[in-house]
C-alpha positions in Angstrom: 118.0 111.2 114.3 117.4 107.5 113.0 120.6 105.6 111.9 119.0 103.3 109.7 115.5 103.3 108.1 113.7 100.7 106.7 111.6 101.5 103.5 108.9 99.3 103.5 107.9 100.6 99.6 109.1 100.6 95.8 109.8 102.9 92.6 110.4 106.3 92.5 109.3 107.0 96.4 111.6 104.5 97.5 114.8 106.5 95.5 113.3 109.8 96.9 113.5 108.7 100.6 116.9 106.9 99.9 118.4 109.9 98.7 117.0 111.9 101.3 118.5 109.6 103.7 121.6 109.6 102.4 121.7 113.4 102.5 120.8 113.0 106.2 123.7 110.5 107.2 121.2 107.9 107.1 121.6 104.0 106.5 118.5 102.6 104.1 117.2 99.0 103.9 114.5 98.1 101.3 112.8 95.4 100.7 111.9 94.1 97.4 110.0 91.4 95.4 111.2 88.9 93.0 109.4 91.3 90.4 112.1 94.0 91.5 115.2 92.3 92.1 116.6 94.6 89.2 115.0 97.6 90.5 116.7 100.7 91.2 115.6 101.3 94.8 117.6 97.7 95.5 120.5 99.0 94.1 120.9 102.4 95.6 119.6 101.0 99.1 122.8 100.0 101.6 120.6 97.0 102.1 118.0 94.8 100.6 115.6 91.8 101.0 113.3 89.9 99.0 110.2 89.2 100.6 108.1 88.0 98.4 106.6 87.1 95.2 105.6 89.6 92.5 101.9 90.4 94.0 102.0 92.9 96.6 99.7 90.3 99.0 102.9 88.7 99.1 105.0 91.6 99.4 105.0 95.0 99.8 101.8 94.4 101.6 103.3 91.8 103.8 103.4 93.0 106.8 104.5 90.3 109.2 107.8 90.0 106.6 108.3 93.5 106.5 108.4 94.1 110.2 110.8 91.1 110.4 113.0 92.7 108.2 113.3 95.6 110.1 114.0 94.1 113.1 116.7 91.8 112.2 118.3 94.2 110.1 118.9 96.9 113.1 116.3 99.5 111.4 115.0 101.3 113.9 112.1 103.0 111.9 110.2 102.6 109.0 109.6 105.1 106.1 106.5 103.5 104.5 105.9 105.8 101.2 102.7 106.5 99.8 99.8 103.9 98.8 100.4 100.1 100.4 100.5 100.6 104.1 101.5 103.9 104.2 98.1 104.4 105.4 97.2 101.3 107.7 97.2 101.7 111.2 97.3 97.8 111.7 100.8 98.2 110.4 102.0 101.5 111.9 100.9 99.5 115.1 103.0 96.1 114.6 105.6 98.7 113.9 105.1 99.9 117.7 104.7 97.0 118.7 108.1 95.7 117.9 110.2 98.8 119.3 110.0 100.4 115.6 109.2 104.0 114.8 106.7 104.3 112.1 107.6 107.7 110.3 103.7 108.9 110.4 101.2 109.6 112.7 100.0 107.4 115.2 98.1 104.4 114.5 94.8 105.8 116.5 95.4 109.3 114.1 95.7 107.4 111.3 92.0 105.2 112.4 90.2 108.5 113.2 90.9 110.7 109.9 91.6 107.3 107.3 87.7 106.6 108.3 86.8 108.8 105.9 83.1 109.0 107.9 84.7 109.5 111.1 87.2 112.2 109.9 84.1 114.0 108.5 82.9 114.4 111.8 86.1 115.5 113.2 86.2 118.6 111.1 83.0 119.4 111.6 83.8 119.4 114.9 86.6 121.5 114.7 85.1 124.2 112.7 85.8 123.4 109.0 83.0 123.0 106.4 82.4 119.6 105.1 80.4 118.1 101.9 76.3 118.3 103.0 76.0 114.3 103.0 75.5 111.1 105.5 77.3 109.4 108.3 78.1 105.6 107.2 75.2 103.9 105.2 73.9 100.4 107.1 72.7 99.3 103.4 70.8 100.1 100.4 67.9 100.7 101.4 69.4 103.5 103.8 71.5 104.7 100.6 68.0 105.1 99.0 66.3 106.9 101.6 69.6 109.6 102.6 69.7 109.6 98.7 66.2 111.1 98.3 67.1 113.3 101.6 70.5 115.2 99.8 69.5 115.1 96.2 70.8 114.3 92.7 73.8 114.0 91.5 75.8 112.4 94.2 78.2 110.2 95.1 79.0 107.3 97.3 82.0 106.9 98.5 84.2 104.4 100.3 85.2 105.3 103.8 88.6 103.6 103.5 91.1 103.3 100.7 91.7 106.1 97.7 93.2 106.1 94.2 89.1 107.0 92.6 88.2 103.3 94.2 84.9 102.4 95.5 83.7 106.3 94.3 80.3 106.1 92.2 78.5 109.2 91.2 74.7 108.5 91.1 72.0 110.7 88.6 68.9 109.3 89.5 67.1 107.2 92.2 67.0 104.0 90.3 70.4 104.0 90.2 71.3 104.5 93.9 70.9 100.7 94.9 73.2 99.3 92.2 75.8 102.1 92.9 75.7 101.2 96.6 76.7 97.4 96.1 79.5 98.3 93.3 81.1 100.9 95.2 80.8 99.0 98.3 81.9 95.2 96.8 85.3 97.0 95.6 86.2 98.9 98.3 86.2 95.5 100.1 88.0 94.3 97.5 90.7 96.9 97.3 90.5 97.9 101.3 89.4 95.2 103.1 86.1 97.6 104.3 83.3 97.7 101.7 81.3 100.8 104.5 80.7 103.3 102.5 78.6 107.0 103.0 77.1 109.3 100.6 77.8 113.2 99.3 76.2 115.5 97.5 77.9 115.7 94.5 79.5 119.6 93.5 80.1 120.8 90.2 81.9 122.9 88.4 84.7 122.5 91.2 88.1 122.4 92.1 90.2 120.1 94.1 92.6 122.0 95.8 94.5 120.7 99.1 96.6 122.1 101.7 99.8 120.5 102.8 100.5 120.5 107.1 103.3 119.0 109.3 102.9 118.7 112.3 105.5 118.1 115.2 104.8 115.9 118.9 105.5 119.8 120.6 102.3 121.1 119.1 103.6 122.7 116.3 101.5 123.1 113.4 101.9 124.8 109.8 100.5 124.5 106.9 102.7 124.8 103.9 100.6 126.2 100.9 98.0 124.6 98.8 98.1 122.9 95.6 95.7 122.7 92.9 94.5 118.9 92.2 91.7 119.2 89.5 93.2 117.6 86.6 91.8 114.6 86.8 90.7 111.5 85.3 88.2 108.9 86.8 88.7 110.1 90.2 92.8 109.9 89.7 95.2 113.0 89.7 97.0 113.4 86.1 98.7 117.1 87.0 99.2 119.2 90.2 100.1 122.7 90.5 101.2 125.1 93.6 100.0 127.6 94.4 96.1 127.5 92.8 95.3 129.9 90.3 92.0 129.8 91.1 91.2 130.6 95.2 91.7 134.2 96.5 94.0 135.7 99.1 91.2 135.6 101.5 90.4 131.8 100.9 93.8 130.8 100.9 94.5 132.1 104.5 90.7 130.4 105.7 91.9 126.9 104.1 95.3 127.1 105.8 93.8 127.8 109.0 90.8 125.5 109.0 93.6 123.0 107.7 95.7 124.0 110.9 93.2 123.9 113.5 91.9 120.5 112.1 95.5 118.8 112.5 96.1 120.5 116.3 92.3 119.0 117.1 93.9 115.1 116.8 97.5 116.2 117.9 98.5 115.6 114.2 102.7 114.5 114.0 103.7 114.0 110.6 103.2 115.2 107.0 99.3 115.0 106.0 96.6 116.7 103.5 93.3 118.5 103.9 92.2 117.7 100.8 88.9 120.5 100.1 86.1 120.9 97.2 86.0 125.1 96.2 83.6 126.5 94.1 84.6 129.4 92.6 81.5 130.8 92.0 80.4 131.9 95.3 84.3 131.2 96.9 83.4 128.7 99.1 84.9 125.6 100.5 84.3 122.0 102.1 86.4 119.4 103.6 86.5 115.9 101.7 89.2 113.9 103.6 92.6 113.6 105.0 95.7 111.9 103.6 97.7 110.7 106.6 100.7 110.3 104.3 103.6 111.7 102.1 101.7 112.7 99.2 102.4 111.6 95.6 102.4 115.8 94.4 104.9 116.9 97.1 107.6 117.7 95.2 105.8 120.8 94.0 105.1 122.1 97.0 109.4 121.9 98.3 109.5 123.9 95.2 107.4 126.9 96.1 108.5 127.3 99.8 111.9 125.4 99.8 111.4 123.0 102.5 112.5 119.3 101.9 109.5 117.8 103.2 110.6 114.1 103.4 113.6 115.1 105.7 111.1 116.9 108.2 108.4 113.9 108.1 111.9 112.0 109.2 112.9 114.4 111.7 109.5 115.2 113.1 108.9 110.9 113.5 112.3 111.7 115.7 110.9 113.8 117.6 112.7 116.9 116.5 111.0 120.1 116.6 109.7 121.9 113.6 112.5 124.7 113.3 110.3 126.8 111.5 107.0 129.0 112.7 103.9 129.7 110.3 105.0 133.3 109.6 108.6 131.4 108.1 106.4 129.9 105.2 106.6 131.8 102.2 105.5 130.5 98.9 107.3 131.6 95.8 107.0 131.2 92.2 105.3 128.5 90.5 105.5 124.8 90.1 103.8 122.2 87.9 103.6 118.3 88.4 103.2 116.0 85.5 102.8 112.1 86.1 104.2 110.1 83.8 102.7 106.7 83.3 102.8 104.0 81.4 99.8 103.4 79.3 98.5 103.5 76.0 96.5 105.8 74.3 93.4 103.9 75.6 94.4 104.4 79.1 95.4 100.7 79.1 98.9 99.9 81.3 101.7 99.1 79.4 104.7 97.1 80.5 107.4 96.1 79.1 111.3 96.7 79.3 112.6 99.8 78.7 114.7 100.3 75.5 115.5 104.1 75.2 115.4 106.5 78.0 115.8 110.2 78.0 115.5 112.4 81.0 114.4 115.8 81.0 117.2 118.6 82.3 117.7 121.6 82.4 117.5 124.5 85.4 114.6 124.2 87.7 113.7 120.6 86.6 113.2 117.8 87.8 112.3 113.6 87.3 111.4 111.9 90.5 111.9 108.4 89.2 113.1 104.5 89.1 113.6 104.5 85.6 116.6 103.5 83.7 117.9 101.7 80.4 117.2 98.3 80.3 114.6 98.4 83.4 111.4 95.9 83.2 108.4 97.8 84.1 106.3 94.6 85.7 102.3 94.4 85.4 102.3 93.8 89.3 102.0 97.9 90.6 101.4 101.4 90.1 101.4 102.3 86.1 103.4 105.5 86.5 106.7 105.9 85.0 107.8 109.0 87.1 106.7 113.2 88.0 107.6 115.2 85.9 108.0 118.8 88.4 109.2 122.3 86.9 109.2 125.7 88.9 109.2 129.1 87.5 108.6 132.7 89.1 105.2 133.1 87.3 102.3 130.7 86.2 102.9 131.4 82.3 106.4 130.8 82.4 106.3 127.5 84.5 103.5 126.3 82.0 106.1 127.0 79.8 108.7 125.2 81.1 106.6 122.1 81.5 105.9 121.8 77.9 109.4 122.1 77.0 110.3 119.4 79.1 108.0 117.3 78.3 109.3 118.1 74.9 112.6 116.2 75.8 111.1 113.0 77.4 111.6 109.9 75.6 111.1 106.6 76.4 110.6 103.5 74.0 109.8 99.9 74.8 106.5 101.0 76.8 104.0 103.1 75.5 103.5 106.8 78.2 100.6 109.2 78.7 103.3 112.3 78.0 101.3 113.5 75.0 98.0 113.8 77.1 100.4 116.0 79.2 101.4 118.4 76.6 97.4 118.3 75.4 96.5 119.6 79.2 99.4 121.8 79.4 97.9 123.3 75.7 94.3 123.5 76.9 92.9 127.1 76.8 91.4 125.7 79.9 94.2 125.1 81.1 96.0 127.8 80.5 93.7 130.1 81.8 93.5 129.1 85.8 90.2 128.6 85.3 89.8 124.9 85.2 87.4 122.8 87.1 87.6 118.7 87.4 86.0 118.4 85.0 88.8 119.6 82.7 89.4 115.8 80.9 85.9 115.8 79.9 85.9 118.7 78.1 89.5 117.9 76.9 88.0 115.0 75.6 85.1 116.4 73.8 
């Protein structure tokens, strides 16, 4: 195993790798920008450096600074998170190049299944559905022409990137040019790749993704699924494990496809086959795959009781998996709530935090940076913390999650928590039944 990591991230993913380090016998270094010299991570870390100013260009997504970091500091891998360059294979590569192990898969991994094209063809390759759309569009007049070809609605969608950017869904023909040049001028904004390909867009649906880790002895699993739907502009509000809504028999054909799609590109590491199902005639399709520690994982170590951040750490070692598919068992239920900071509008809040209570209580628990007197800065990520509650049954977990929500206070920044308790109230909702389009209807 590693003796010291470097955690080239912030917030509540840096704590959660710290402490599992820490469980592990594990020295931590972070790094940190002038935004977060108060910040929790920094304190909690057995080292840290400032690298930077306050906008992540000159921080967290610095790599050159990062990498120096880690060198002169004796790390001798990096933990990179999720979001910033937990997904770059520029920077798991510098990483190599420098003697470092990045604790992911390998940088030609992460090119063939971050291309969101290119991992399209992959899985079809190996056997799992995908979306009926396009390979990557040249330009709008192409996105006209495939858009005729597939039909209306749709949606174009950036090949790099995530988060709901550079994602337009298109109703008619006239609108196909414009939504070509928008979705592709961010996504060069946001991901430095404005290539973009089309979809046909499927609705009602659910978003429901399968969780695999992978070791370098060609050792697969697939740890369960989790139900993503609850969404809002093409960002995840609430997860749940395991779906209410897929049967037996789909369950076991996502795992597998999931499975045989990692063991086609020698997957090592955590990563997500992330699927649209449609209920009504219990199919499925592939969308993408998230080469990275996903934001919802906690919910998943609830229901089968492996601490996934130690084994992406162990795996990036080159330990073996110590575990075989028929191990996995998923038990109970478990809900995720993000917490951010925003205002009723959906506008971000910052702000220092005046009052802080934590929820407690058995079977709950707050991944977070928060604490009394904290500055939330207008630099990052809006969200305050997860919110994640398990239960032996659906019902009671929903249960739970209201309660505990119940409990959490925080003044000094305004939070989304009463949406939460509005979703977790939702007839929808409550009955398993729920598609992505659950906020509109929520809304109405």
């Amino acid at each position: 195993m590693f003796e010291k990591i470097l955690i080239a991230n912030r917030g509540e993913i840096a704590v959660r790798v710290i402490r599992a380090c820490k469980e592990m016998g594990v020295q931590t270094v972070v790094v940190y920008s002038t935004a977060d010299a108060g910040s929790y991570h920094v304190q909690i870390a057995d080292e840290a450096w400032c690298i930077g100013g306050p906008r992540p260009a000159d921080s967290y997504l610095n790599m050159d600074a990062i990498v120096t970091v880690a060198v002169e500091s004796g790390a001798t891998a990096v933990h990179p998170g999720y979001g910033f360059l937990s997904e770059s294979s520029e920077f798991a590569r510098k990483c190599r190049e420098c003697g470092l192990v990045f604790i992911g898969p390998s940088p030609e991994v992460i090119d063939r299944m971050g291309d969101k094209d290119e991992a399209r063809r992959t899985a079809k390759a190996a056997g799992v559905p995908i979306v009926e759309g396009t390979g990557l569009l040249g330009d709008a007049d192409e996105a006209e022409r495939e858009a005729k070809r597939i039909g209306f609605p749709l949606l174009i969608k950036a090949r790099a990137g995530g988060g709901g950017r550079g994602i337009r869904k298109v109703e008619a023909r006239d609108k196909v040019r414009g939504a070509f040049q928008e979705a592709s001028s961010e996504a060069a904004s946001a991901f430095g790749d404005g290539g973009c390909y089309m979809e046909r867009f499927i609705s009602p649906a659910h978003h429901v993704e399968v969780q695999v880790l992978g070791d370098a002895h060609g050792n697969v699993v697939s740890l369960g699924e989790r139900e993503c739907s609850v969404q809002r502009r093409n960002q995840k509000l609430l997860e749940e494990s395991p779906s209410p809504s897929i049967t037996p028999a789909v369950r076991d054909h996502m795992a597998k496809a999931a499975r045989d799609l990692a063991r086609s590109v020698g997957y090592v590491g955590l990563g997500t086959i992330e699927y649209l199902y449609s209920d009504a005639n219990e199919t499925f399709a592939f969308m993408e795959m998230n080469t990275r520690l996903q934001v919802e994982h906690p919910i998943t170590e609830y229901v089968t009781g492996v601490d996934l951040v130690k084994w992406q750490m162990r795996v990036a070692a080159g330990n073996e998996l110590a575990f075989a598919q028929d191990d996995i068992h998923v038990q109970g239920h478990a809900i995720e709530c993000r917490l951010n900071a925003e205002t009723p509008d959906f506008l971000p809040s910052c702000g220092t935090v005046e009052t802080l209570h934590i929820p407690g209580g058995p079977w709950v628990r707050f991944d977070t940076a928060l604490y009394q007197g904290v500055t939330i800065p207008p630099y990052y990520d809006s969200m305050l913390g997860k919110l994640i509650v398990y239960a032996p049954t659906r019902e009671e977990c929903v249960r739970k999650a209201r309660s505990a929500l119940g409990e959490f206070v925080v003044e000094g920044v305004s939070d989304n928590s009463e949406l939460q308790l509005d979703i977790l109230s939702n007839d929808e909702f409550v009955s398993g039944m729920y598609h992505t389009n659950l906020m509109e209807h929520l809304y109405e």
